[in-house]
C-alpha positions, -999 to 999 in steps of 0.1 A, spaced: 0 0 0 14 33 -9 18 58 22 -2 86 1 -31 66 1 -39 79 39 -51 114 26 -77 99 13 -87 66 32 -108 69 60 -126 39 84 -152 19 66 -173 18 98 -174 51 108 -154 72 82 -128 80 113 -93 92 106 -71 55 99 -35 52 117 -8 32 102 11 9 120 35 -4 101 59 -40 104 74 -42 75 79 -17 45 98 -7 13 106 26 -2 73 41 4 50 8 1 38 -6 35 44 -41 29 23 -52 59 9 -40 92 -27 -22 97 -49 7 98 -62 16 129 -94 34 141 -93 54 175 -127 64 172 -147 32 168 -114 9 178 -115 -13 146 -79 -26 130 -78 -35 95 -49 -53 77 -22 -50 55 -7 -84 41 11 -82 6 7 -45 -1 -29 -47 4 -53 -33 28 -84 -53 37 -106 -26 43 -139 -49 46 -163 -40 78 -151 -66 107 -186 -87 105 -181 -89 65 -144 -103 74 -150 -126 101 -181 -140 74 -154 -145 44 -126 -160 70 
């Protein structure tokens, strides 16, 4: 996931301000980690440059 992208992403749930927590990166790609949602306290992940940004009820249904 390109770092730019957090202008214009925003919580699925509750259209919140998303922080990055990043584990592993290159150049300016998050490679994985998550978004995180202070206001309604939802995490969504980051696995191969891609961020699942799926409510957490749709998640937990496709899991």
């Amino acid at each position: 996931m390109k770092k730019d992208l957090m202008q214009i992403l925003a919580c699925p749930v509750c259209k919140g301000e998303l922080k990055l927590r990043a584990e592993s990166e290159e150049g300016d790609d998050v490679i994985t980690g998550s978004l995180h949602c202070a206001a309604c306290n939802e995490s969504y992940p980051i696995e191969e440059s891609i961020p699942n940004l799926l409510p957490p009820d749709l998640r937990r249904e496709l899991a």
